[in-house]
C-alpha positions as CSV (number, residue, x, y, z in Angstrom):
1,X,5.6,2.4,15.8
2,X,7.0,4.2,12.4
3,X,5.5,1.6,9.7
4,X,5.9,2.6,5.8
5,X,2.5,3.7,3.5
6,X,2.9,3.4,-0.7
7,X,0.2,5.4,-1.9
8,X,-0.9,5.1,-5.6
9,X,-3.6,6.5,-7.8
10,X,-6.4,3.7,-7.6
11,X,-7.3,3.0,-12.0
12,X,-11.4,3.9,-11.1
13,X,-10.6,7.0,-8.9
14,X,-9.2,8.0,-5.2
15,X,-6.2,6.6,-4.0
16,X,-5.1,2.8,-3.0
17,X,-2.8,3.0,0.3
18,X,-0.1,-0.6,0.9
19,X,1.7,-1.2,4.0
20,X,4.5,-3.7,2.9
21,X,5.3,-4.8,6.5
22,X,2.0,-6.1,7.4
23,X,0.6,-6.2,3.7
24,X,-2.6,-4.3,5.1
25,X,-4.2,-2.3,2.0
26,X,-6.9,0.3,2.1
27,X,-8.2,2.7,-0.7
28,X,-9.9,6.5,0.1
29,X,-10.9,9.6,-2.3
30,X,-8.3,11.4,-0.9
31,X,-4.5,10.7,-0.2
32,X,-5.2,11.9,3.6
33,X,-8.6,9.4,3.8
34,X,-6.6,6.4,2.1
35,X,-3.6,6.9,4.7
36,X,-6.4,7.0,7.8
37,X,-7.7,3.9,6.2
38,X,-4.6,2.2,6.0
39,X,-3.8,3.6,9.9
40,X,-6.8,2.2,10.9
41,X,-6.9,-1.3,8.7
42,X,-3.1,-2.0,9.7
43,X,-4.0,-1.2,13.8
44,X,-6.9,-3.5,14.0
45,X,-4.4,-5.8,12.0
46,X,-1.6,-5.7,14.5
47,X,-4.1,-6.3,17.5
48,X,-4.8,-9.9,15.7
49,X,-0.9,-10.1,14.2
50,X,1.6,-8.7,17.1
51,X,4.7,-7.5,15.0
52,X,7.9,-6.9,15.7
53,X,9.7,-4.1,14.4
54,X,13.2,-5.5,13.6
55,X,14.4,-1.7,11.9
56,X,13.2,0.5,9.4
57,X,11.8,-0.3,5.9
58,X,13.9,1.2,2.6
59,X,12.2,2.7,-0.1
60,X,14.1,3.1,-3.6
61,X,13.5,2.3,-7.2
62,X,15.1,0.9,-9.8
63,X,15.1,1.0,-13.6
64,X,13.8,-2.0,-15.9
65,X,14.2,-2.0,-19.7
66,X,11.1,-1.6,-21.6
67,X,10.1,-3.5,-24.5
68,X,8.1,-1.9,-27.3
């Protein structure tokens, strides 16, 4: 199952690794040990939460106006 990972620099160091479609979020030093965090968080996740994969996710962005 092809699930989607956002990775983010974590504010006190590492990385902090979000899977949207099971909300499952993990943190590491590295990009690669926060992803095998998240891999293993969301698996033990899914043996408790059987999904269903209904398609794939879409990643974009958008734009918001700032206010200064």
């Amino acid at each position: 199952m092809e699930l989607s990972a956002i990775v983010t620099p974590a504010t006190e160091g590492g990385y902090v690794a979000f899977n949207p479609e099971t909300g499952t979020t993990t943190q590491g030093k590295t990009i690669e040990e926060s992803l095998a965090n998240l891999q293993e968080a969301t698996e033990l996740y899914l043996k408790e939460f059987p999904m269903i994969q209904s398609g794939r996710s879409l990643l974009t962005t958008f734009q918001v106006a700032t206010h200064v």
